[in-house]
KEKOLMAR-15261 format. One line per 3 residues: number of its first residue (from 0); their letters; for each residue x negated, y, z negated of N, C-alpha, C, CB. Coordinates in pm, whole numbers, plus 50000, padded with zeros to 5 digits. Each point is the difference from the previous one (the first is absolute). Last residue first. Glycine has a CB too. Layout:
# KEKOLMAR-15261
NUM	A	X Y Z X Y Z X Y Z X Y Z ~ ...
END
This chain:
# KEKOLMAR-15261
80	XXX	78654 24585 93995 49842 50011 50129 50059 49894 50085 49733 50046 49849 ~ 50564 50061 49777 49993 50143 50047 49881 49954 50148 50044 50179 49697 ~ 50018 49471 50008 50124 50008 50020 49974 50128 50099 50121 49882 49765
77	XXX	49504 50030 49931 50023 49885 50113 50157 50015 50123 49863 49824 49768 ~ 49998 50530 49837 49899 49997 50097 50061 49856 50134 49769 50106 49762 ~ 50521 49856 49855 50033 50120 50087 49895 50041 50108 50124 50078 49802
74	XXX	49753 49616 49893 50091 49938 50088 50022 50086 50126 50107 49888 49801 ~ 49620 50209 49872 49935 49925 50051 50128 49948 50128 49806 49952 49756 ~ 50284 50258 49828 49930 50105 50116 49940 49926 50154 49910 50152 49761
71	XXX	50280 49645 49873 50099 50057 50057 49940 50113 50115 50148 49945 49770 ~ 49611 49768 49911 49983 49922 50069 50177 50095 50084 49794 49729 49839 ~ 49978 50530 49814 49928 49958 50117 50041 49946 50119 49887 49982 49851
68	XXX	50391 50102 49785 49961 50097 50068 49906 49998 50159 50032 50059 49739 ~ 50028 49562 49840 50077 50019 50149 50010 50155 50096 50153 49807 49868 ~ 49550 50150 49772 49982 49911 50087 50078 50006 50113 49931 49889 49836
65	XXX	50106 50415 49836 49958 50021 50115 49982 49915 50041 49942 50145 49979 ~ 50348 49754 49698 49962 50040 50084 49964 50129 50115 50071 49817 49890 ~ 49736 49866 49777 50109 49902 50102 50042 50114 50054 50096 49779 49878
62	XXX	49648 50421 49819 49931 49918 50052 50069 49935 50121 49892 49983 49782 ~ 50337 50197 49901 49986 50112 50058 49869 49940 50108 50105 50191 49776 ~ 50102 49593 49860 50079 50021 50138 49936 50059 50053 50186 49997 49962
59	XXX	49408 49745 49844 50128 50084 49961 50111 50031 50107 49843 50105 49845 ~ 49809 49486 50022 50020 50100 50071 50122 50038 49942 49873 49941 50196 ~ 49953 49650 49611 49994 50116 49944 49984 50081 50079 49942 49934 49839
56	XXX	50134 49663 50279 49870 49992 49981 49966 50136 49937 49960 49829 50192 ~ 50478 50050 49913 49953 49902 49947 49856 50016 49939 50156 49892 50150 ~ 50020 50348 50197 50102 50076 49884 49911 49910 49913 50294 50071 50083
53	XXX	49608 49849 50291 49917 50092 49976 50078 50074 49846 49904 50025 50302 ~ 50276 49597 49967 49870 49953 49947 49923 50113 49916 49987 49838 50206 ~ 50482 50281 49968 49947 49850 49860 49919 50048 50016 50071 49769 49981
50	XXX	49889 50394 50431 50093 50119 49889 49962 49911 49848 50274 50098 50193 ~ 49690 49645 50194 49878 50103 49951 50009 50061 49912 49951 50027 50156 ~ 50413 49720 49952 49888 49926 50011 49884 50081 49941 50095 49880 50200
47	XXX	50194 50329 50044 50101 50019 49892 49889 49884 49920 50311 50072 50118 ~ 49543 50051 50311 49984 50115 49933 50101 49965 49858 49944 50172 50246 ~ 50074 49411 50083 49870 50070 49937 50013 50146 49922 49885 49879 50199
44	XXX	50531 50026 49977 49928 49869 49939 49844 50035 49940 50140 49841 50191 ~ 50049 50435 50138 50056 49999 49851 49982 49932 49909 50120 50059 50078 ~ 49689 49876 50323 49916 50108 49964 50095 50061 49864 49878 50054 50279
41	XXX	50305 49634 50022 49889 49954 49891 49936 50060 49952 49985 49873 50068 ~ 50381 50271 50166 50064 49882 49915 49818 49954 49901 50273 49876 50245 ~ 49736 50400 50147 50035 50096 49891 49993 49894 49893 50157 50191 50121
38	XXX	49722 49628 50273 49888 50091 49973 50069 50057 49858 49896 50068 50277 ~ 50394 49731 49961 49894 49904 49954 49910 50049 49934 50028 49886 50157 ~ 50224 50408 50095 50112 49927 49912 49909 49902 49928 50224 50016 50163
35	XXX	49609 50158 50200 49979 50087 49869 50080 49966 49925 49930 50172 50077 ~ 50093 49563 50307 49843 49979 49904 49988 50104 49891 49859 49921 50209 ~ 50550 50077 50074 49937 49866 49909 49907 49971 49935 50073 49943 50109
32	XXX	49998 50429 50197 50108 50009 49859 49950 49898 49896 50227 50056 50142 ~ 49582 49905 50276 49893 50114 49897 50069 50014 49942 49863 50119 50084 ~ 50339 49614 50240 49859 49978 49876 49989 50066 49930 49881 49935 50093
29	XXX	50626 50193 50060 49841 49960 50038 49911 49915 49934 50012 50188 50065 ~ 50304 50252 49850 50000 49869 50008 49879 49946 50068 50238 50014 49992 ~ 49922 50454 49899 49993 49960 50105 49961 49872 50010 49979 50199 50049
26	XXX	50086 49952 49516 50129 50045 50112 49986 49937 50151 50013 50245 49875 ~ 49634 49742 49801 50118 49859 49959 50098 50057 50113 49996 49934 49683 ~ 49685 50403 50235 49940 49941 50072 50053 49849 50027 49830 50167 49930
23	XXX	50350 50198 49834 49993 50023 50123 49949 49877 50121 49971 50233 49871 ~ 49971 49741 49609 50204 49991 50100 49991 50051 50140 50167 50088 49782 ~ 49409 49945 49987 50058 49871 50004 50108 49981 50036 49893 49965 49871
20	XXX	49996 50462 50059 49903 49965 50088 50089 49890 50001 49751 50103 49968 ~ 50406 50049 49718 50075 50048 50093 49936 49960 50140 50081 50185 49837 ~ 49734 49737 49702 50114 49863 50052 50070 50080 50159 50109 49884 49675
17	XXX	49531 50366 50161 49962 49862 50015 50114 49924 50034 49825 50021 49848 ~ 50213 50341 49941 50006 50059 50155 49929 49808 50085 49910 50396 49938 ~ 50220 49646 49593 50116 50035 50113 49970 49978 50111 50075 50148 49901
14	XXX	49587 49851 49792 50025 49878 50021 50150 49964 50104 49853 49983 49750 ~ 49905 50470 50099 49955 49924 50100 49994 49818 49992 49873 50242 50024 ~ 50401 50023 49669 50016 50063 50137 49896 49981 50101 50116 50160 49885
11	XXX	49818 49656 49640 50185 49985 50043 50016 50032 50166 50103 50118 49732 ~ 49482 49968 50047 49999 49869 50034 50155 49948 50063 49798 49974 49803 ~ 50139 50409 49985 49927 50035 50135 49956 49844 50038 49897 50279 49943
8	XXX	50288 49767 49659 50113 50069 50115 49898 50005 50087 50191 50157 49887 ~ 49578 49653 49772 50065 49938 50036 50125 50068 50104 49897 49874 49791 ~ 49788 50368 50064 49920 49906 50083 50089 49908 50014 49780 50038 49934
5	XXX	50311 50341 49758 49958 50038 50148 49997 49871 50082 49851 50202 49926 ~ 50186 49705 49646 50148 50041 50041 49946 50035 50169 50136 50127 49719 ~ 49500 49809 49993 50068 49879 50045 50146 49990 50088 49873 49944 49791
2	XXX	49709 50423 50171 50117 50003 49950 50092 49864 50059 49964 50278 49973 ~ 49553 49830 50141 49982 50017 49831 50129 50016 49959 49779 50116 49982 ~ 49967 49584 50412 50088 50113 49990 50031 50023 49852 50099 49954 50230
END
């Protein structure tokens, strides 16, 4: 994407809609609360992990993120199916 400002708010509002998925899906308790509760906790862990490594190895913000762009899209796809 060619405007950093662009990409990070649009990272802002489909990471919302992501946590709103996830609260929905914690609301009704359960395993599946538990396991996305598990699921979130490490996948923060890793994507913040990644983030360093790639900062480190000379990636740019703007590199990280779309990364996480990605790995948000990915969720919301998983959360929404």
């Amino acid at each position: 994407m060619l405007n950093p400002w662009l990409s990070a708010t649009l990272l802002a509002f489909e990471a919302s809609d992501v946590m709103r998925l996830r609260m929905l899906k914690m609301a009704f308790g359960g395993g599946d609360a538990f396991a996305e509760l598990h699921l979130m906790m490490t996948e923060k862990v890793s994507a913040a992990a990644e983030a360093v490594t790639s900062m480190m190895r000379g990636g740019t913000p703007m590199s990280v993120i779309e990364r996480y762009r990605e790995q948000v899209a990915a969720n919301a796809c998983r959360l929404m199916g």
